[in-house]
N, C-alpha and C positions, 0 to 999 in steps of 0.2 A: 920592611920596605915594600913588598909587595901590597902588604893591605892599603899603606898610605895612596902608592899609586890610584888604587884600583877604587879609594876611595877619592880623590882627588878625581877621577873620571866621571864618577856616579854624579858628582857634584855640579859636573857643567852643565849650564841653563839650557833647556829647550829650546830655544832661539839660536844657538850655535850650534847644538846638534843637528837641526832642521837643515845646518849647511854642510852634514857629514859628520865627521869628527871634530866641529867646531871651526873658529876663524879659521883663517892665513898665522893669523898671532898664535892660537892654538894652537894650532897644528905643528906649527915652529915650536914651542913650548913642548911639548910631545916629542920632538927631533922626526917631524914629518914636513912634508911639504904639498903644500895644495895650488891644486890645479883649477880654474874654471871650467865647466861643464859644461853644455847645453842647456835651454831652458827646458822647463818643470815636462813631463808627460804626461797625457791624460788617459788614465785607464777607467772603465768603466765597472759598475761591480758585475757584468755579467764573465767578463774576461778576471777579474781577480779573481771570481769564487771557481772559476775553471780552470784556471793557474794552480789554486789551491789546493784541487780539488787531486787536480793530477799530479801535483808533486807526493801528495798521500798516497797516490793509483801506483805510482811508480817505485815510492817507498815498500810495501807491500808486497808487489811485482817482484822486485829484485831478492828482497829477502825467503823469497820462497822457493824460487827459481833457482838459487845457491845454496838454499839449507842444505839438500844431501853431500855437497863438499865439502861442509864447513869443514876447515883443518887438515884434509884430509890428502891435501898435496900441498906441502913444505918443501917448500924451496923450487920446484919445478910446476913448468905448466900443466896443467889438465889438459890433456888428449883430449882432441873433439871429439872421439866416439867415446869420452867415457863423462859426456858432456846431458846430462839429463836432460827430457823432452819436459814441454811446460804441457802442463794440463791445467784447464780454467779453475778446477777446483781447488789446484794448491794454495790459489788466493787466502783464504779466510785461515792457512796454515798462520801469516800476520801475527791475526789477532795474538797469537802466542811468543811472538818474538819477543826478544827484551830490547831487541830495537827502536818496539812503538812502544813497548808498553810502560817502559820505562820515562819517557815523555810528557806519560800522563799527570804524575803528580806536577809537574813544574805547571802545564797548562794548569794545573788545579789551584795552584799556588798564585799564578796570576789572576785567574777567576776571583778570587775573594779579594786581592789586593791591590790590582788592578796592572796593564800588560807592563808598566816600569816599574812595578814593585823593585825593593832591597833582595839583592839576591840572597839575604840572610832569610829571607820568608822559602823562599823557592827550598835550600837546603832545609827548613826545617820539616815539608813535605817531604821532603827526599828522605831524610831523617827517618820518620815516621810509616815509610813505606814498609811491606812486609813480603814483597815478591821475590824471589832467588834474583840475585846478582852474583858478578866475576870481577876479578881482578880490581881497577881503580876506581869502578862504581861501587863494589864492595868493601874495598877498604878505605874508601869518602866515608861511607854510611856509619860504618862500623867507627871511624874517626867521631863523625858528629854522636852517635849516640855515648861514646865516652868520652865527651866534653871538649875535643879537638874542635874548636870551632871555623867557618868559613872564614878566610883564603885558606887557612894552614892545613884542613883537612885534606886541603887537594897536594899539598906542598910534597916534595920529596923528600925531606927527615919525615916526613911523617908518612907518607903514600909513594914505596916505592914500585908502584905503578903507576907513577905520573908521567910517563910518557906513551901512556897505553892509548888505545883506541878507543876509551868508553864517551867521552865528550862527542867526538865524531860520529857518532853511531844512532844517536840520539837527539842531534842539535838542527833536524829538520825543521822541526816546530817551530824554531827560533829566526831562520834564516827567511822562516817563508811569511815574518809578521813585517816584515823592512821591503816591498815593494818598491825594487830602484832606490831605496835608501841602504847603499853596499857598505858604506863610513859608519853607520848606525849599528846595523845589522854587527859588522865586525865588533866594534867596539864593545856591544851588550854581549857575542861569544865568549869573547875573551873574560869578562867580565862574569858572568856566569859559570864559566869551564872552569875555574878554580875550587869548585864544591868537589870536584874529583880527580883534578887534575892540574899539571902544572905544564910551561914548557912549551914544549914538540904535542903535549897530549892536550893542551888547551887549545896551541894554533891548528889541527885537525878540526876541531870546531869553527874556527874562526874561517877558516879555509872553504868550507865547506857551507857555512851559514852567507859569508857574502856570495860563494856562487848563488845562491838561493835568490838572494837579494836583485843579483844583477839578471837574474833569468828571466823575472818582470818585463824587464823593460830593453834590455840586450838583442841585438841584430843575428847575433851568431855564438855559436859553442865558444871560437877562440875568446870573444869578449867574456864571456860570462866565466872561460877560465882564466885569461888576466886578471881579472873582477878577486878572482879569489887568490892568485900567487900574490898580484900589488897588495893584499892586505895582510903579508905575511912579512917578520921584517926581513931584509935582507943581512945575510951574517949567521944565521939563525942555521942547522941541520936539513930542517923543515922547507923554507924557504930552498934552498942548496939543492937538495932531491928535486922537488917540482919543478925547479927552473929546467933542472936536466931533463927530465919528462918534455916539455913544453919544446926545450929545444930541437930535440930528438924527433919530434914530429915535424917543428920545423923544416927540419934537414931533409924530411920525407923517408925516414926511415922507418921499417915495418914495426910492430909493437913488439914482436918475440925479441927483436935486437934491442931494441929500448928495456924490455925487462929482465934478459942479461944483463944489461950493463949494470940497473939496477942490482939483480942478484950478488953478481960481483963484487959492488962497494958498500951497498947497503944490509944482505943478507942478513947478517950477522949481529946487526945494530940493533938488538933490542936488549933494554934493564929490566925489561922483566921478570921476577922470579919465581914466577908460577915453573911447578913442576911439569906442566903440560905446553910448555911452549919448550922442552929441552928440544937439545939438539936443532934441527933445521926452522922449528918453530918461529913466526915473528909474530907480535900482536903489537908491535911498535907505529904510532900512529902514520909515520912520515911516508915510512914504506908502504902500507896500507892505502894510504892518500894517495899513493903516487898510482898503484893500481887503480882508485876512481879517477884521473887525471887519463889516465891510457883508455879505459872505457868509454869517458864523454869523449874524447879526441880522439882517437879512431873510430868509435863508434860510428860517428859523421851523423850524428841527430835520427838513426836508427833506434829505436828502442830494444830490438832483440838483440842487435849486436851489440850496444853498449852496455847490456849485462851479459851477455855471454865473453864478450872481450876481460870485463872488469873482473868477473867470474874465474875464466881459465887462468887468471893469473894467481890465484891458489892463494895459501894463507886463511884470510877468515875471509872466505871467499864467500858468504850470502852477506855479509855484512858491505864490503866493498862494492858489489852491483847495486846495491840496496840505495848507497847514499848517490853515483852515477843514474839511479833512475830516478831519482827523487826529483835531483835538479833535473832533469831533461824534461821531466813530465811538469816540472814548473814552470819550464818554458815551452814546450807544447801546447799544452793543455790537456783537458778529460776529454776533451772534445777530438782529439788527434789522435787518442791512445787506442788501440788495435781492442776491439771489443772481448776478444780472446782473456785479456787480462780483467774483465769487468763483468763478464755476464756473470759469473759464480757468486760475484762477492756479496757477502751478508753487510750491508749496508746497516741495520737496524735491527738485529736480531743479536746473535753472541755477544759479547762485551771484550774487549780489551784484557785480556787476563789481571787480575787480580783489580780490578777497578769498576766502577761504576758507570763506562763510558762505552757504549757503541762507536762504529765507523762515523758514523753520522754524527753523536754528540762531538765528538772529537772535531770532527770536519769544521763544525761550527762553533764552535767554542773558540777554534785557530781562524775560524775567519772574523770574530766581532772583538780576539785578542786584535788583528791585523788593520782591523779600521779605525780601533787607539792610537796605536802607532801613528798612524796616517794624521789624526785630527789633531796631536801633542809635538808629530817632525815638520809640522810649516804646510801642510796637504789641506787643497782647499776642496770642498763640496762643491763639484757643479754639476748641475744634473741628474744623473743614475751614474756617475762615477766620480773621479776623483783627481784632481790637477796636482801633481808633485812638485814640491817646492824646488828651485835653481839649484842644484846639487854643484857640491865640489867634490870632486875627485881627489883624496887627500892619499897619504901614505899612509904605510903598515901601520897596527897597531904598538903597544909597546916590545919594548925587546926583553927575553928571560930566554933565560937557557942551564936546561939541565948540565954542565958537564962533568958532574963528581964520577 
């Protein structure tokens, strides 16, 4: 069932995609419903490569900045004095993460085949990769190399870490080629996140790649976090948490009480069965998510506080700041981001662990994937930048849900 869907998606024209997730008729056909938009936005490539540039500055940022916590507070927050100081140099720590570096083959995989390739090419980079992996990115791989092929290898009879955190972790690159195309943007996560993932662990990407999307062109945090809940269905685990997050700030309540409540219902909630998440452990995507969700919304478009927020709230706590800085810095910009985070960084020197790619090749390889996007979703050339097509506002992607 899955495959038909997600091949059935693959399948709609460029022409309805350019308006989201396709018509009004679509969208109904989907069991979505769409909204009119605003007309198209003009972004110039000076402000998209700066968008870009600093959703990578932030990605980096965050993942450094939390590495000595990772794991290391379950179930409780981190104390702010047991809260590490950033020093510029930890920057190029990145280059090492499997946050970014795992990234890499897919942008590679688009490189040769161009940025809408079959996500059957992406997986067979992925396939082929030879760099340590964990949990659902490890056992996707391990699936495709013994002949599990994409959707099933993300499946859960087959990958009972599909509702882990690895799609999320990773799916920056994706979120940030959909400039104000959020309907797109969703739809290709979800659609990709099945190489590893199923569920609650695909809509983490999905989640997290339309905020990307809506950070272009978005006025405020709160949009750019609606941006991401609307494209989550509603019914869903995943959906259920954020909303509670979302409302919870609403209401004007502090984040420690929001991540109680959290802890409370959600603690508990993870499948997976890695020996290293016993006991208070979670690497369950929902929860995970809902800590980047408390980060950008309290943070209040702070950079140091929305990873230090997203941070204390423990778990796989450099991974969480990590995707909170990503989006904030894609909608800042490089140009906003506190120089602290940039003077150290090796731009063109180290490589990306186990790849052929510096800061820089990376940088631009994601930015001439991002102007495909644009010239195949209805985005017209004018000038030194680029008029976005009438967007519709459509609803969640499809519905799946782990509950075995």
């Amino acid at each position: 069932m899955i495959k038909k869907v997600l091949k059935s998606l693959l399948l709609l024209p460029a022409v309805l995609l350019s308006a989201g997730l396709g018509s009004a008729a679509a969208a109904q056909d989907a069991g979505q419903t769409a909204v009119s938009a605003p007309a198209g936005t003009y972004l110039s490539d000076a402000e998209l490569r700066d968008k870009l540039l600093g959703g990578w500055i932030g990605q980096m940022a965050g993942v450094t900045w939390g590495a000595p916590t990772e794991f290391r507070w379950r179930g409780e927050i981190i104390p702010a004095e047991d809260f590490p100081a950033w020093q510029p140099k930890m920057i190029n720590d990145g280059l090492r993460q499997d946050d970014l570096y795992v990234e890499i083959p897919f942008l590679d995989a688009m490189k040769e085949n161009g940025a809408m390739c079959p996500p059957e090419k992406m997986a067979e980079k992925f396939r082929d990769s030879t760099f340590g992996l964990w949990h659902a990115n490890r056992q996707g791989r391990e699936n495709l190399q013994n002949g599990i092929p994409y959707p099933e290898s993300g499946h859960y009879k087959n990958n009972p870490h599909a509702d882990d955190i690895d799609w999320q972790i990773e799916c920056d690159f994706l979120g940030q080629m959909y400039p104000g195309l959020v309907g797109q943007a969703a739809l290709r996560a979800f659609e990709v996140g099945h190489i590893m993932n199923y569920g609650d662990g695909v809509y983490g990407g999905v989640f997290i790649s339309a905020m990307h999307a809506a950070a272009y062109t978005a006025g405020s945090i709160e949009e750019i976090v609606r941006a991401g809940i609307d494209a989550v269905p509603e019914g869903t685990l995943f959906r259920t948490l954020v909303e509670e997050v979302f409302a919870g700030w609403k209401e004007g309540k502090s984040w420690e009480e929001v991540w109680q409540s959290l802890q409370d219902k959600w603690g508990e909630a993870d499948k997976c069965p890695g020996e290293d998440m016993a006991g208070p452990g979670n690497i369950d995507a929902k929860l995970n998510s809902g800590y980047v969700l408390i980060g950008l919304l309290w943070g209040g478009g702070d950079m140091d506080e929305t990873i230090i927020i997203s941070c204390r709230c423990g778990q796989d706590s450099d991974c969480n700041p990590s995707s909170a800085a990503s989006i904030l810095g894609n909608f800042l910009g490089a140009s906003a981001i506190d120089e602290k985070f940039t003077r150290e960084l090796d731009r063109d020197g180290e490589k990306f662990a186990h790849t052929d790619y510096t800061f820089n090749d990376a940088v631009e390889l994601n930015y001439g994937l991002l102007t495909e996007v644009l010239s195949k979703n209805g985005a017209v050339r004018e000038g030194d930048g680029w008029r976005l097509p009438p967007q519709k506002e459509t609803g969640p992607v499809p519905f799946e849900q782990w509950t075995e």
